[in-house]
N, C-alpha and C positions, 0 to 999 in steps of 0.2 A: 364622470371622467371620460372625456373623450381620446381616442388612442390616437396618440401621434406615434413623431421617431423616440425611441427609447436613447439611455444616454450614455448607458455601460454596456460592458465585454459582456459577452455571453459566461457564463459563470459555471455553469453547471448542465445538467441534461438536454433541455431547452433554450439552455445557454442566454439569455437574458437577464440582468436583473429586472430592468424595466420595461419591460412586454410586460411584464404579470403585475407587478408591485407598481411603478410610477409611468402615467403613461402620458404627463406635462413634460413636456422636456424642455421651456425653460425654465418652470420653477423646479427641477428634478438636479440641473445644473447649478441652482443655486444650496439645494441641500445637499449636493456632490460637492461640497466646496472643495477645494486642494487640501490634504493633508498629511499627515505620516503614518500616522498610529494606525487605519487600515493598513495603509501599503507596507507598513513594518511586518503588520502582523502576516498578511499573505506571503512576504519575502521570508519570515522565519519556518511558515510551515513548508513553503517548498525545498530549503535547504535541509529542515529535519527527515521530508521526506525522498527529496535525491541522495540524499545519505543512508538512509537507512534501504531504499528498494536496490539501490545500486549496490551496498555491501550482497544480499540476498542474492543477486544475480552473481555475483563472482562469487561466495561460496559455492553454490548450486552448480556453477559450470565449472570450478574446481576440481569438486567431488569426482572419485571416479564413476558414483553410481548416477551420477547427474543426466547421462545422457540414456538410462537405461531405464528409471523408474520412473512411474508413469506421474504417480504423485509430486516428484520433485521435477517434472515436465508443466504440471499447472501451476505449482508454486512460482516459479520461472517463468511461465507466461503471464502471472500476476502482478510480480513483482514489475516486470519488463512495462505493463499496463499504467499501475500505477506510477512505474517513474516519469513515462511518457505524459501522465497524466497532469504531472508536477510542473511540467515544463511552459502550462499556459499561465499559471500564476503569477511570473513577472511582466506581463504583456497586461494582465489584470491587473494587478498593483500601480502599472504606470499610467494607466489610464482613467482610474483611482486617484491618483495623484493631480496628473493635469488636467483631470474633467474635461479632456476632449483624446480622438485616439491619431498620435504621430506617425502613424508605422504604415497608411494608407491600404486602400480597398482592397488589393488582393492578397497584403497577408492579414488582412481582416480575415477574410475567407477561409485561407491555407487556419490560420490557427484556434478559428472556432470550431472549424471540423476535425482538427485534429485534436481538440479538447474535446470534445464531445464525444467520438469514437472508443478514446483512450477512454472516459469516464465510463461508458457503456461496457467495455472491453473489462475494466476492473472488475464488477458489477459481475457480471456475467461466468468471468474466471472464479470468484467467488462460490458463485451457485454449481458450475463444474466439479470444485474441489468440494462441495458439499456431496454430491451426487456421487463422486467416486469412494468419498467416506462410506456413503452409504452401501453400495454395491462391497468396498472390499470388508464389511463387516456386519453386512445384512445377509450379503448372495455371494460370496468369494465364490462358490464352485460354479455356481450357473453365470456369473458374471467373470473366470477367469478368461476368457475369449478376449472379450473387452478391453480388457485392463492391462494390454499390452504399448508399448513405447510407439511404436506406427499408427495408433490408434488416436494416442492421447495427442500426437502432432497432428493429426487429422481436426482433431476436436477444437484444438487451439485454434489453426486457422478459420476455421467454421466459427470459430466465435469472432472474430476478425472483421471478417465479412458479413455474418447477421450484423454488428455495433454499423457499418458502416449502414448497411440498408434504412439502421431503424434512423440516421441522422440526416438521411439525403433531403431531409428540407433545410436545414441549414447551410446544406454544400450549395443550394440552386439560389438559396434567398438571403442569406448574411452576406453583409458588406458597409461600405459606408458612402450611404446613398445622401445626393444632394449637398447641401452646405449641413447638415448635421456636426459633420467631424465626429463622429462618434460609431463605433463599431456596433452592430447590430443585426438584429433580423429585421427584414424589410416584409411585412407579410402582403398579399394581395390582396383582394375585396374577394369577400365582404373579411378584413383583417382579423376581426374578431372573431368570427366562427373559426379562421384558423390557427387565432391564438390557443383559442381555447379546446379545441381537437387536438393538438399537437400538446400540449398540457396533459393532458387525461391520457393522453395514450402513451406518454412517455413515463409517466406517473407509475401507471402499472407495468411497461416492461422493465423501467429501469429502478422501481422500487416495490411495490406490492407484489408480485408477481414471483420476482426474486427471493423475496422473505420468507413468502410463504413455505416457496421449495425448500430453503433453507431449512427453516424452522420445522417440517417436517422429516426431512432426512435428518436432521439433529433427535427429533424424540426419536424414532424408529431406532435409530442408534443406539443411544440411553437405553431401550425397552431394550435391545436386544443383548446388549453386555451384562443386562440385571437378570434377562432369563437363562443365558447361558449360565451366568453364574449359581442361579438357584438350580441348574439341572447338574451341574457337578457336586453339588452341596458344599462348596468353599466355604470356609470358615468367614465369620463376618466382617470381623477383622482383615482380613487377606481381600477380603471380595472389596471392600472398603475403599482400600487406596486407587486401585484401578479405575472405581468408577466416580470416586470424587476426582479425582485428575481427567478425566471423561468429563464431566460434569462444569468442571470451570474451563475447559479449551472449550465448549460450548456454548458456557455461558459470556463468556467475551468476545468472541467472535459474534455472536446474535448478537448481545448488547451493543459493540463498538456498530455493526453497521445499522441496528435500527437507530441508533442516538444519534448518530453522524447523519445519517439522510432521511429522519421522519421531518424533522423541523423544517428542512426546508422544501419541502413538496408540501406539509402541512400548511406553511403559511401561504404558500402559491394556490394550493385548493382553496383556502379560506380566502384568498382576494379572490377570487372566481364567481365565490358566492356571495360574498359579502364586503362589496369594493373598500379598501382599507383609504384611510387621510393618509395626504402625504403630510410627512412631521419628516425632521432630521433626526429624530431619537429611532422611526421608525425602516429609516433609511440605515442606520447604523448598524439596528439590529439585523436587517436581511443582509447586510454584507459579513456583520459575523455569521451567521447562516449559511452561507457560503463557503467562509474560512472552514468551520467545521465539516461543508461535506468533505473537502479538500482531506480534510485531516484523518477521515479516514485511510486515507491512502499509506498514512504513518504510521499510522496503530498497526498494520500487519507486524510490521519487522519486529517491532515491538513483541508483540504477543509470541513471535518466533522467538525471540530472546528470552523471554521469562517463564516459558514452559518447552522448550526443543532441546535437551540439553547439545545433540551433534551441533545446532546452530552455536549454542555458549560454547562447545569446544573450538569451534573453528574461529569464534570471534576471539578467543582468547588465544591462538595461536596467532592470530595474527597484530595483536598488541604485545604480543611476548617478543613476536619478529621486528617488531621496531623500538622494542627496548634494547633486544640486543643490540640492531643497529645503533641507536645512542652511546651507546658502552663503549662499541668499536670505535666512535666519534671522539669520545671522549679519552682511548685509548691510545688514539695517533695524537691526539693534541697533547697528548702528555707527553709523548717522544719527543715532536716537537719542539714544545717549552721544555722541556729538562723536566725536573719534578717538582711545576708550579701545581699541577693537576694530580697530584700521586695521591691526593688524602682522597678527591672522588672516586680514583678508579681501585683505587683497596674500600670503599665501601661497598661499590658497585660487587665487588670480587666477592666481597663475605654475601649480601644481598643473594647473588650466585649460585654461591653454597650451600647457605640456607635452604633457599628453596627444591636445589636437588637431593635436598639430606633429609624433606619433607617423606613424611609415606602417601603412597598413592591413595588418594579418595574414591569413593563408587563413582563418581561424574568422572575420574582421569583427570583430575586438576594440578594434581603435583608433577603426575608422567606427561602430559603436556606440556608443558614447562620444561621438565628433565630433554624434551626430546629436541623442545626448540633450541635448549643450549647446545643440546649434540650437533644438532644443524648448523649450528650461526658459529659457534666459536668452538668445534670439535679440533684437538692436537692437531687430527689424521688429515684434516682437511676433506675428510666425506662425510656426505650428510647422511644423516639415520633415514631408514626406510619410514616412508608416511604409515603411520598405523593405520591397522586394517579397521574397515568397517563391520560389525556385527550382521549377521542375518536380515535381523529386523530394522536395524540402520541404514541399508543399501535398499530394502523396499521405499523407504523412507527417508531421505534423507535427514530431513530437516527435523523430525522426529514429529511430525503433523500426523498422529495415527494414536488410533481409537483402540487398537489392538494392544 
């Protein structure tokens, strides 16, 4: 296979698909044929994922303790990463679709660098938020200096800027060079040595390199929760819950990010050594490979929602606040009409009740609820004070903590 111009977006790290996988480009254009089912799929995972990093970012800047804890300074700078990151996916989808790219050469440019960054940026926020796990539950005292708000803004931008350094070959050399029409890296002679350098070296910073750290401040973790707890002699039962709740925010976090980006740096490695056929079954499958590094980006909020419970409090405050909203919608349209609407808004009213006649759960699920009605439809017309956050809450917002 001799390399020519490739014939897709830049997609990922090194942002090509076809630098590494197809390097015909016009038989690459006829297994690129037009269609939906990719471009569906890449439009559903960037709306799951501008939805859900965007919700994260407004709770986070919400919170009062949002601009103070350091932890919920990297969550927020993650989130902010990944949403940024979401944002190349419709530019990839369309040009997916019409096997050539519309949007011409310099927002070729503007937006494979800024897909790149932002992926880097995630990546990296990632391995941050592991490293401060580790420090605030490995070294709290010799690491409390650190782990102050000045600090962790400091760290954020500095990740900013290394993402940008590690992509300046895509900022000097993507574009959409000649009659191609297609968005791409244009490499220089000799092409292939700098395909394949920028490969390997991207390979390990923006994946091996990452994991490892990962993967190790995660054991260190683990070891050090089991010895504390063997050095207090906690009952095993007691010791139990802490560190199996330890134990799966670890094991999904490592899991979602090796599954999401082994596969496709694996199959990039593997055409490196062992040049792949081009096939359209083979074509399909590296653009799902794609999709899913993407989807990492989704799984965070995710994983923030089904073990953070302040995160589940906040999301549920804020579907309770647009229930009530409905209520009151539904309360002036009764005035309105006379009482065509009277049998919704007396279920709505018992529904109401109910729920503040609930008793309060260990999560806050009933007096969340209770407090949103004081808010929204309180006699007095004053809203109840926001509850306070716990000690261990305001370290934490998002409830990302080992401790």
């Amino acid at each position: 296979m001799t390399p020519t111009s490739p014939t897709t977006l830049l997609a990922s790290s090194y942002a090509e698909i076809n630098t590494t996988l197809f390097t015909n480009a016009s038989s690459t254009q006829s297994l690129a044929a037009p269609g939906l089912l990719i471009p569906l799929v890449y439009l559903v995972v960037c709306a799951v994922g501008l939805w859900g990093n965007t919700l994260v970012i407004y709770l986070a800047w919400r919170s009062p303790a949002g601009q103070n804890s350091v932890t919920a300074l990297y969550i927020l700078n993650l989130a902010l990463a990944d949403d940024l990151f979401m944002l190349g996916l419709p530019f990839l989808a369309a040009q997916n679709a019409l096997s050539y790219w519309p949007f011409g050469s310099p927002v070729c440019r503007i937006v494979m660098t800024l897909d790149a960054v932002n992926q880097f940026t995630s990546i990296f926020c990632l391995t941050v938020l592991s490293l401060d796990r580790y420090l605030a539950v490995v070294r709290p005292v010799q690491s409390a200096k650190w782990r102050r708000p000045k600090v962790a803004k400091c760290v954020n931008i500095t990740v900013w800027i290394l993402s940008f350094l590690v992509v300046l070959p895509v900022v000097f050399f993507s574009g959409v060079p000649g009659n191609s029409g297609t968005c791409h890296i244009a490499w220089p002679e000799p092409a292939q040595a700098w395909r394949t350098g920028f490969i390997i070296y991207t390979a390990a910073l923006g994946f091996f390199c990452p994991l490892l750290v990962i993967c190790i401040c995660h054991i260190l973790i683990v070891a050090q929760l089991r010895l504390s707890g063997q050095r207090v002699r906690v009952a095993p039962n007691r010791r139990q819950g802490p560190e199996r709740k330890v134990t799966k925010m670890v094991a999904l976090t490592v899991t979602a990010f090796f599954l999401c980006w082994f596969p496709f740096y694996a199959l990039n490695i593997i055409n490196l050594l062992w040049p792949l056929p081009e096939s359209p079954r083979l074509y399909g499958l590296y653009s799902f490979v794609v999709a899913l590094s993407y989807a990492n980006s989704c799984l965070n909020p995710i994983i923030y929602a089904l073990l953070a419970r302040p995160f589940q409090r906040g999301l549920r405050r804020i579907l309770c606040r647009a229930s009530v909203k409905v209520a009151d919608g539904v309360l002036k349209a009764g005035d309105e009409g006379g009482h065509g609407e009277l049998s919704k808004v007396s279920g709505i009213s018992q529904e109401v009740k109910s729920l503040r006649m609930q008793p309060r759960d260990e999560n806050g699920g009933a007096s969340v609820i209770e407090e949103q009605v004081q808010q929204e439809v309180g006699t007095s017309g004053q809203k109840a004070l926001p509850e306070e956050l716990g000690a261990s809450e305001k370290e934490n917002m998002l409830g990302i903590s080992y401790l």
